[in-house]
N, C-alpha and C positions, 0 to 999 in steps of 0.2 A: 595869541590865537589858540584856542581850543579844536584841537581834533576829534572827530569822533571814532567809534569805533573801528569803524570800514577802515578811517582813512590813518587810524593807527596801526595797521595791519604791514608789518613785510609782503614784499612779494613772496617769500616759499612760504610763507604762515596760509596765504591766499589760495597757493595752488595745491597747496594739499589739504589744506579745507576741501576746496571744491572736488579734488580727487577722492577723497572719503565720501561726499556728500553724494557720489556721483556709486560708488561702491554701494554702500548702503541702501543707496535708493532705487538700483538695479533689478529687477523682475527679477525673479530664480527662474533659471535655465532647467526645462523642462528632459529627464532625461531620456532620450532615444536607447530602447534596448534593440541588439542586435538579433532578426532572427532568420539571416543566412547556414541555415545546418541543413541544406537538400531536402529530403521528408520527412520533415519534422514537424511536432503535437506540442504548442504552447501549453507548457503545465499550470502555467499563470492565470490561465481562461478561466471563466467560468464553466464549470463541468455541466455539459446537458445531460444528466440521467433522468430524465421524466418517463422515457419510457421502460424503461428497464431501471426500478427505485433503489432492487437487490436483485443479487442471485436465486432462485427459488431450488426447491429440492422435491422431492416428494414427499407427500405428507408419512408414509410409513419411515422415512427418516426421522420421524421428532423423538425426539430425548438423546441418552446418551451415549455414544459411541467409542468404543477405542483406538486409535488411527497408527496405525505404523509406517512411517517413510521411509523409502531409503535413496539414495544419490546415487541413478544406475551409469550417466555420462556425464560428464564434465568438458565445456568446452572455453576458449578465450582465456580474458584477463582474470586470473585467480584472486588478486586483489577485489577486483570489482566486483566477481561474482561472489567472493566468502561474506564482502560488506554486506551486500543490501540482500542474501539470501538469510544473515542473520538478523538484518533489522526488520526482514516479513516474519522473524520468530523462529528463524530456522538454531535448532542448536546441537550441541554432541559434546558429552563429557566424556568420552572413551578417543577420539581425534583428531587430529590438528589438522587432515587432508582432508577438503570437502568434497573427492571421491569417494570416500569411505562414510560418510554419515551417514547414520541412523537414530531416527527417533519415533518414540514411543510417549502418546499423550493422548491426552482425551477433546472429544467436540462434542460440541450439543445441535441440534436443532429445533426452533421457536417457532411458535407463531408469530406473524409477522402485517399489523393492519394496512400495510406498504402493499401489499401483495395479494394474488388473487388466494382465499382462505382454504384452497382446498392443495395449497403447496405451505412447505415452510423455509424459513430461513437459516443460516450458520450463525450460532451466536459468533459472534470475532471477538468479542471480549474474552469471554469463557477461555476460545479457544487459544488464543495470546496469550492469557495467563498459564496454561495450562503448559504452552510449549515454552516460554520464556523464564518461568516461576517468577514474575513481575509482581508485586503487588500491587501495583498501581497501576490499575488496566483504563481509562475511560474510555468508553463507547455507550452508544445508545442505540436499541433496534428501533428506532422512529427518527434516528439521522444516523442509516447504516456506512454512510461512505466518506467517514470520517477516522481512526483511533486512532488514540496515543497512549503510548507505556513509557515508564522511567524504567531503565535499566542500571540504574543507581537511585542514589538519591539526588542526584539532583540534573543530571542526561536524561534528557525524553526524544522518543524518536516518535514522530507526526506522520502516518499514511493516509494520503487523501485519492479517492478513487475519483481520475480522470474520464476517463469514459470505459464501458462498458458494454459486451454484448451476452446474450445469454438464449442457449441452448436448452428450449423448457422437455422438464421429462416426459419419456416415452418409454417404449419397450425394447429401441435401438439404443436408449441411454439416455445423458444429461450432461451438460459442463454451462460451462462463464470462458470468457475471455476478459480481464478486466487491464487497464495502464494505470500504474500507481503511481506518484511525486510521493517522495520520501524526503522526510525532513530531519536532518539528524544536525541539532545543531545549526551551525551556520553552511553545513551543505547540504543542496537539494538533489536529488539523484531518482533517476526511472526506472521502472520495471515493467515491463507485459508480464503477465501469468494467465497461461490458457491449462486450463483444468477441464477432465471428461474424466463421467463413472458410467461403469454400469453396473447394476445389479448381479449376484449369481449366490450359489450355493456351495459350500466346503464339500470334502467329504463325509462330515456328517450330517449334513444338511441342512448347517447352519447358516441363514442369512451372514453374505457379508455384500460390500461395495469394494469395488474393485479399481480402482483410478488415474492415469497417467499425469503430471503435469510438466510440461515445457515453459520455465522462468527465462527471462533474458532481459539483460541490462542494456543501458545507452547510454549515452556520452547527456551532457548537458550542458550547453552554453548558454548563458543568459536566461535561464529559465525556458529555453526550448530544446525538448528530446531531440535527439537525432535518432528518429526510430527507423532509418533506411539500413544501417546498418548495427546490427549487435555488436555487446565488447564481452559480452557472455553469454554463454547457453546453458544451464544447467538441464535433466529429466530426471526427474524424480518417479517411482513408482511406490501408490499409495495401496492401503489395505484398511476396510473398516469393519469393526464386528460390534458385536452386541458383544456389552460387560457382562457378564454372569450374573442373572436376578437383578437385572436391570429392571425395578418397576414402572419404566417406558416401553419396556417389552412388548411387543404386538403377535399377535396369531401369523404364522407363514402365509395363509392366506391372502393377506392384505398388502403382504408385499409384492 
């Protein structure tokens, strides 16, 4: 008698066929992320900025400025807050404490077709390179809410603006509030940065901007902030002037 396949078959030959057969042929299990964090901002979302594309400024902001920062309080987790106030580009060659930072770089502001034409926008490239000395900045002012820099050769850190609101200028002032996802590597980490300027004059009566900002970090679980409570607070106090023969220069008037 002639067997055939099947019926040359062991029983374990039989049941682990079929347990493989049965493995392999299984659907892939769809995964559930968790997003119990109390009030918390899925950074995974698709970001609605339509109404607000970017930040705007005043138009007597365009061209080039010199910006000085410095780290007036320091609150929370030192770890958390040194990381991700250096992956926004924060730096200091003279300090290891990031109550004592200062720094000193340059910004621009562009026009910007996102925007109503009679405001302009931050370059963030520009100014990313500028704070960071990156050479490898990409951004684009026609998809502002995206950069990435390599801080080596071959580590890039990814900031994508989650949502954003924004404070258009007046003669009471200007700011943004914007939430980042930070992407450094295989970890992803958040930030709020609410920023406000205003206009004034030195003592010799030189145009500057004058600026506060409160950064603050949050925990991240599964790709969702926990922005009820902070793990850092940093304030920083800004200062911007006009470079000396700055051929973006404008008449006081205009300011």
């Amino acid at each position: 008698m002639v067997l055939n396949a099947v019926d040359s078959w062991t029983r374990q030959e039989f049941l682990a066929s079929s347990v493989s057969s049965l493995l392999f042929s299984a659907p892939p299990v769809e995964r559930v992320r968790s997003v119990d964090v109390g009030d918390g901002v899925d950074l995974m979302a698709e970001p609605k900025l339509q109404k607000n594309p970017d930040v705007v400024f005043p138009s007597s902001m365009e061209g080039l400025w010199t910006c000085k920062r410095a780290v007036t309080t320091f609150d929370g987790d030192a770890f958390m807050g040194t990381t991700v106030w250096k992956a926004l580009g924060g730096t200091n060659k003279k300090s290891s404490q990031l109550e004592t930072f200062n720094e000193e770089y340059e910004s621009r502001f562009i026009p910007s077709n996102l925007v109503d034409p009679s405001y302009k926008v931050l370059d963030r490239g520009f100014e990313m390179a500028s704070r960071t000395g990156s050479k490898n900045v990409v951004w684009d002012v026609r998809e502002p809410n995206r950069l990435k820099y390599y801080y080596n050769e071959n580590d890039k850190i990814q900031i994508d603006v989650v949502q954003r609101a924004v404070e258009v200028p007046s003669d009471a002032g200007f700011g943004f509030q914007e939430l980042y996802r930070i992407t450094d590597g295989p970890f992803v980490r958040a930030a709020l940065v609410k920023r406000r300027y205003r206009r004034a004059f030195d003592e010799q009566n030189q145009r500057q901007v004058q600026g506060l900002e409160i950064m603050k970090t949050f925990r991240v679980l599964d790709g969702m902030a926990g922005t009820e409570f902070p793990t850092a607070t940093i304030k920083t106090s800004i200062l911007m002037t006009r470079p000396r023969g700055d051929d973006y220069d404008i008449p006081s008037a205009a300011f």
